[in-house]
N, C-alpha and C positions, 0 to 999 in steps of 0.2 A: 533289234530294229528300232528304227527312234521313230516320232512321229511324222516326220518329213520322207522315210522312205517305203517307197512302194511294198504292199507283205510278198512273198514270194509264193509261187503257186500251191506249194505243200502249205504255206502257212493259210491261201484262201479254203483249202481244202479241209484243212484243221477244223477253222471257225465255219462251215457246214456244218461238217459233222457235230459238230457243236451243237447249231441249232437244230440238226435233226435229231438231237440224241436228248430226246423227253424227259426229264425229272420223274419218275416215279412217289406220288405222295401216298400211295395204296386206294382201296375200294374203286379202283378203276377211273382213278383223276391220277392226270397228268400234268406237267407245268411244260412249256417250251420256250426259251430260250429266245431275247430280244438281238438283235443284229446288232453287234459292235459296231458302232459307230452309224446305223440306221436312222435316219432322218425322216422325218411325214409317216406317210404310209407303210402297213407291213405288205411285202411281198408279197400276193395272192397264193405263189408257187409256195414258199415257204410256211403258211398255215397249209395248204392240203399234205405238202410232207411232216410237217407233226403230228396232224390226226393222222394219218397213216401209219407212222411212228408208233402211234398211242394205240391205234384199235389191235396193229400186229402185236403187241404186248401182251394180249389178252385173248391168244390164239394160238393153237398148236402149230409148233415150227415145221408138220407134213401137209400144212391148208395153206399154202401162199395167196396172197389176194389175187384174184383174176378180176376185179373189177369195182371201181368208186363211183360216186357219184355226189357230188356237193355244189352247196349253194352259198353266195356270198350275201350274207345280209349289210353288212357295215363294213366300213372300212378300216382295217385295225389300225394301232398307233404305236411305232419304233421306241413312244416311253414307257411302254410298259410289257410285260410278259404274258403268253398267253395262256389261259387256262384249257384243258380238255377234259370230257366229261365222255367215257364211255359206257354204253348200254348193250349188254349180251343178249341179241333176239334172238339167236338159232345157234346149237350145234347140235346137226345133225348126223346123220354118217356118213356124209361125204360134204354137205358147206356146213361153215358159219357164216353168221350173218351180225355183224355191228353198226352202231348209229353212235356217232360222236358229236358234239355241240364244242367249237371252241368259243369261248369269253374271255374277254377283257373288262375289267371293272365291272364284274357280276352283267355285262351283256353279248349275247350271242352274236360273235361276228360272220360266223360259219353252221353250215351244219352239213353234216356228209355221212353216206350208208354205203359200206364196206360187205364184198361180198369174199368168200374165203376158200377154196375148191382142194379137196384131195387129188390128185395122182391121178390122174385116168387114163389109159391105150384108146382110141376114137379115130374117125374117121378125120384127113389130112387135105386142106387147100391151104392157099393164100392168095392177094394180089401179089402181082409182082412188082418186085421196085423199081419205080422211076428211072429211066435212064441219062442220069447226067454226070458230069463228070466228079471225079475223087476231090476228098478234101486239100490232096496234097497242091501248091502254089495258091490257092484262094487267098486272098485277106481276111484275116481275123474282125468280127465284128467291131471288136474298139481299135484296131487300125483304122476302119473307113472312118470309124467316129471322130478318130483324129482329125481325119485329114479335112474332112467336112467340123471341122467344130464353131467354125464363123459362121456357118446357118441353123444353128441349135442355138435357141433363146438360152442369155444368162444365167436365166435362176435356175433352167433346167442341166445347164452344161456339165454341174459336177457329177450330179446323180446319171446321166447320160456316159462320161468320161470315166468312172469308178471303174476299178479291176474287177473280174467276180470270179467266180470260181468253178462258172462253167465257162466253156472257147464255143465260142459260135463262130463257122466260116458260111455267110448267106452265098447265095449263087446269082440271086436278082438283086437290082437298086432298091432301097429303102426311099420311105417316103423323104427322111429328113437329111439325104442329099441332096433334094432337090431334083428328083426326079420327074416326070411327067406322070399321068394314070396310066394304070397297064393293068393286067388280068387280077384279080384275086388269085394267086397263087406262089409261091411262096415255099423256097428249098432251104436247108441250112443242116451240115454238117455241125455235130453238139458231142463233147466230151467234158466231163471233169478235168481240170488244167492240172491233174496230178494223182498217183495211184489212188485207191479206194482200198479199203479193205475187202476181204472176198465173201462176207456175210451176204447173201442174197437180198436180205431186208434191205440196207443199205444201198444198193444200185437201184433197188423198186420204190425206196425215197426221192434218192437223187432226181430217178427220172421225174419221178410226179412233183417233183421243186422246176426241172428245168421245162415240163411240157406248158408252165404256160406263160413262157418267153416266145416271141413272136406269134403266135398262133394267133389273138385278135386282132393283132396289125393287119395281118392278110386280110379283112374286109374293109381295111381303109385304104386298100390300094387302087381301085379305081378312082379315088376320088383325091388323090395327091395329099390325102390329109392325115395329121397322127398328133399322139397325146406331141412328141417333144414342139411340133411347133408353134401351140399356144392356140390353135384353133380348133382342138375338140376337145370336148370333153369324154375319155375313155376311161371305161372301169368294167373289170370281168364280172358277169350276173351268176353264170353258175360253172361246171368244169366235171368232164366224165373221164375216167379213164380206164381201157381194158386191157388188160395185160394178160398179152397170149401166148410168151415161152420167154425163156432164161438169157440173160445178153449180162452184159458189164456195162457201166454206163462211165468207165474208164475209156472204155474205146469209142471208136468213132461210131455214130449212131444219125445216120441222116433223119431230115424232120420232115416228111413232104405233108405242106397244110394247102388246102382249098376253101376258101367263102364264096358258094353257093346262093347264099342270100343276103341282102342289107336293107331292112327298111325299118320306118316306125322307131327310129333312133336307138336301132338294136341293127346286130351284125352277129351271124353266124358262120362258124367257122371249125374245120375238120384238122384230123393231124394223123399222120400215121409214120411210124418211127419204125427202122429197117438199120437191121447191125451191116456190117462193112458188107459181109458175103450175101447177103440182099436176103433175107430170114425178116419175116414180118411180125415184131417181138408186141408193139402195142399199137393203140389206136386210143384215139382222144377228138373229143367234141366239146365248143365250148361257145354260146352266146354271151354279147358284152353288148354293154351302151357304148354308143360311137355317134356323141349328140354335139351336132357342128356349135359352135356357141359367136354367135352374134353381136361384133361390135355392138354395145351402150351407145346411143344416139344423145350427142350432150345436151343437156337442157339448156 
C-alpha cells in the first residue's frame, strides 16, 4: 500500500487491534499504542479500550467485565503513547474489582474502575429494541460525510473524511449536513468494517472503542450545533459502560442513544446497543461539555 492509497478494511481492522492490544511491561503497567498516523487529540473511545485491555489482563478469563466506569481528566496527545497503571481492589468469589489510571508524560488523562462478574443462572428481562429499520440500503456514515463535505470547516474536513475501522449507518440527519433541530435521539447501525478474531476480550474492547462515537452528539441535537462546525466546544467529561451478555462486534450491532438533559454547558446522554435479533447486549451513559463558544467582538 503506498501512502496515497486508501488501507483496506482488514488493514483498518489490523491497526485496531493494534492499538487495543496493550504492551505488557509487568507489575501491572501497561503501554498502548499511538494511532498511526493520529493527529491532535487521542480518541476518548480508544483510552477506555486500552484500560480495559489492561485491567482484563490482570483477571481470570471466567470473570468477564460486566461494567466500567471512567473519567476524563485531560486531553491525551496522538504524539505520544499511553501509559496504564492497574490497581487489584477485589477478587472475590464471584467479582473483581480494578481501578486503572491512564498517563501521558507522567499525567493522568483518565481514570476508570472496572468491575468483573462470574457465570451466574438469574432472573431474565430487557427492554425491547427500537423498531426501525435494518442496516441493509442505509448510507454509510463517511458516504453522507462525503457528500455534505462543502459544509464541514477545512481544518476539520480530513479528520471528519478519514476511513475508520468501525461502519456507522445513522438513521437520522446529523448536525453537520445541515440539518434543522430535531429530538435528542439518535439511531445508528455499528460494525467492525472486517472480521475480528473470536476472543471475547476483543469484541468487549472494540465495543467500548466505538460506544463513544455519536453518543454526545445526541445532546447537540436540538440545537443544530456540533464539534465539526466550529461553534462548540465538545469534549467527553466522563463514560459508563454495562455490559449484559455475549454479541460479536463484527456483526451488526444498532446504537439507540437519547439526551434527556442539556444544561450548564454539560449534556447528558444514554446508549443502549442491541445485536441484529434485538438481544439487549450493553448499555452506556456518558456527560460531555457542549459549551456554545462565542464569536471574539474585535477590539
Amino acid at each position: 500500500m503506498t501512502d496515497h492509497e486508501d488501507p483496506t478494511p482488514q488493514e483498518l481492522v489490523t491497526r485496531l487491534l493494534d492499538l487495543l492490544d496493550v504492551k505488557d511491561h509487568g507489575g501491572d503497567r501497561f503501554e498502548g499504542r499511538r494511532k498511526i498516523g493520529g493527529v491532535g487529540r487521542v480518541f476518548g473511545g480508544q483510552v477506555i479500550g486500552q484500560a480495559l485491555a489492561s485491567a482484563e489482563r490482570t483477571v481470570a478469563d471466567d470473570r468477564p467485565v460486566h461494567s466500567l466506569h471512567a473519567y476524563f481528566l485531560r486531553g491525551g496527545s496522538e504524539d505520544h503513547e499511553t501509559d496504564f497503571k492497574v490497581e487489584r481492589d477485589l477478587d472475590g468469589g464471584s467479582f473483581s474489582n480494578r481501578r486503572v489510571v491512564a498517563s501521558q508524560l507522567g499525567k493522568p488523562i483518565l481514570n476508570m474502575a472496572a468491575s468483573f462478574h462470574k457465570r451466574e443462572e438469574g432472573f431474565e428481562h430487557a427492554a425491547e429494541m427500537p423498531d426501525v429499520v435494518g442496516p441493509e440500503g442505509l448510507a454509510t456514515e463517511r458516504d453522507l460525510r462525503l457528500k455534505y463535505a462543502d459544509r464541514i470547516p477545512e481544518k476539520r474536513r480530513h479528520l471528519m473524511l478519514e476511513r475508520r475501522p468501525i461502519e456507522l449507518r445513522p438513521l437520522e440527519p446529523r448536525h453537520w449536513m445541515g440539518s434543522e433541530p430535531q429530538p435528542p435521539v439518535a439511531h445508528s447501525w455499528f460494525r467492525a468494517v472486517s472480521t475480528l478474531p473470536d476472543d471475547p476480550r476483543i469484541h468487549r474492547a472494540v465495543l467500548a472503542y466505538a460506544s463513544d462515537m455519536t453518543l454526545l452528539g445526541t445532546s447537540t441535537m436540538p440545537h443544530a450545533a456540533g464539534w465539526a462546525g466550529g461553534n462548540m466546544m465538545i469534549a467527553s467529561l466522563d463514560h459508563a459502560i454495562w455490559f449484559h451478555d455475549d454479541f460479536r462486534a463484527d456483526e451488526w450491532l444498532l446504537y439507540a442513544c437519547d439526551s434527556p438533559w442539556a444544561g450548564r454547558a454539560r449534556g447528558f446522554n444514554r446508549g443502549r446497543i442491541y445485536t441484529r435479533d434485538g438481544r439487549l447486549v450493553a448499555s452506556v451513559a456518558q456527560e460531555g461539555l457542549i459549551r456554545p463558544l462565542v464569536p471574539k467582538k474585535p477590539s
